[in-house]
Steps between C-alpha positions, in 0.01 A plus 500: 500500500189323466537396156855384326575362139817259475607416165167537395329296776227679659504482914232683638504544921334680800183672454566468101430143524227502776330753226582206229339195691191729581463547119564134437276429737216723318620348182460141594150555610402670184633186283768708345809311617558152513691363857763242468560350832819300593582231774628793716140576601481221745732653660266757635307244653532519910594182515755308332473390172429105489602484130782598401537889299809467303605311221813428720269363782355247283805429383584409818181315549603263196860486604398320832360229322723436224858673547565682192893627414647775655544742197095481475375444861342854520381502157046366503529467132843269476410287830166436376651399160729267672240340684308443186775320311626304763102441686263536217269772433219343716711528833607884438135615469437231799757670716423881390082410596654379831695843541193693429231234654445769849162729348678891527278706671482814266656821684260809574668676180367147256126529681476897430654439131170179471284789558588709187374499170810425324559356162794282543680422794809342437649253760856396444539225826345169551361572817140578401436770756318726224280181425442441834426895604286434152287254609437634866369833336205296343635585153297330223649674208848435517709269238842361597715445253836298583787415323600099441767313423509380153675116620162350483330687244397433198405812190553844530463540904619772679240543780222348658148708612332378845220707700545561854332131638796385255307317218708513213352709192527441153577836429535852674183644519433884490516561909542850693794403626794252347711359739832446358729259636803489226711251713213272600347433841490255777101495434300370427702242235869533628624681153838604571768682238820443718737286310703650205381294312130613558641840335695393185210455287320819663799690509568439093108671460484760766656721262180487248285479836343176365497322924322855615133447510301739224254580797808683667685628170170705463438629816854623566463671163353813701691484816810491711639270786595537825727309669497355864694236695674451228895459431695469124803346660493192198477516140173300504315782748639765251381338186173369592439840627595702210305249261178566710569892504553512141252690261321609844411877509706581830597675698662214700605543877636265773534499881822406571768547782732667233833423799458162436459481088814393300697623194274291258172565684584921486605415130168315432240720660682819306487349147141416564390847653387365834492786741568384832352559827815490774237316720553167686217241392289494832487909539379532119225262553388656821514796371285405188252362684473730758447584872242522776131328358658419146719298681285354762230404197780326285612289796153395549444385172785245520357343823 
């Protein structure tokens, strides 16, 4: 069977979802779909990832320079909050730019996606492979837009605007493309959302969508979002994503390895009418961006 509903959780397989990802694929270059792309893109990468792609990797990363408990160890959110009551708030963000200091070379699937004339892209890592597939495409009408922590700030901010050379903007100008980066990025100014406490204050106004810049609230009025390299393994992943999603026009789908999802991930992605795509990561993104001189011409635009 090439298409199976469990508990209301859409799984689509086989030639069903090659069919899918060739009308995604359609989709995305019409503008009709906004991508959401997770740390399990760099995966796809031939070579290994010099960054790390999960939140349990940095976690790691932090752990190794200031041993956190036990019970939290494997938790990014609780280490980092550890390390910022115990080390300040200026060594966390010092130790997560060191994390993510090596540039990421974007993958062939970020360097087709530069190419597109897309609305929003949303970018949920700090990695800044979009940015960087961004800036080697010669784009000049691109806006990112990044999430920062509130620690230092002072009024009603929830973001911060920068063009591509990374000079900060007063506001988010009208661009063709917004590059959202809810969680922060490594570049250009080292904003990074990672401590629990970064998320109290954002968590208490998600609800009301008052962190979510109106730029994307309006563009996502008229479209759905699609999914990749993504995992909702954590409560934060889940919510974040939901917030973003909500009032969009959908449909909503996601490329995702459905053997290796959880209980709360199968619960999330039916209650928010995510069709998935029983696809691993890597043979999605191939197969969106194609074979033979589609493939050859992406690779050569990230060289």
């Amino acid at each position: 069977m090439n298409t199976m509903t469990s508990g209301h959780l859409v799984v689509i397989r086989d030639s069903f979802a090659e069919r899918q990802l060739d009308l995604l694929k359609a989709a995305l270059a019409a503008d009709h779909v906004i991508p959401y792309l997770g740390p399990g893109l760099l995966e796809t990468s031939s070579a290994e990832p010099l960054v790390p792609n999960t939140p349990e990797a940095v976690a790691a990363a932090l752990h190794k320079r200031t041993p956190a408990p036990s019970k939290i160890r494997t938790n990014m959110w609780s280490v980092a909050q550890y390390i910022e009551q115990r080390r300040h708030r200026r060594t966390l963000k010092v130790w997560m730019a060191e994390i993510f200091a090596v540039p990421v070379l974007p993958t062939v699937f970020h360097a087709w996606l530069a190419t597109l004339p897309l609305s929003v892209i949303i970018d949920s890592w700090y990695d800044g492979a979009m940015r960087a597939a961004l800036i080697q495409a010669r784009r000049t009408d691109v806006v990112e837009i990044q999430g920062v922590p509130r620690a230092h700030e002072t009024g009603d901010i929830w973001t911060k605007a920068y063009d591509l050379s990374g000079i900060l903007l007063e506001s988010a100008p009208t661009a063709k493309t917004v590059l959202y980066a809810p969680h922060g990025g490594a570049r250009p100014a080292a904003n990074f959302l990672v401590a629990d406490s970064d998320y109290v204050e954002v968590l208490s106004e998600i609800d009301i969508q008052t962190p979510i810049p109106d730029l994307v609230k309006e563009r996502r009025a008229s479209r759905g979002l699609f999914f990749l390299g993504c995992r909702f393994n954590d409560q934060m992943l889940r919510t974040y994503a939901r917030q973003i999603m909500k009032r969009s026009n959908g449909p909503h789908f996601a490329a995702m390895d459905t053997a290796t999802l959880t209980k709360n991930e199968r619960r999330f992605l039916a209650a928010s009418a995510i069709t998935v795509i029983d696809m691993p990561t890597g043979q999605a993104a191939a197969r969106l961006v194609g074979l033979g001189e589609t493939l050859h011409e992406a690779k050569r635009a990230i060289v």
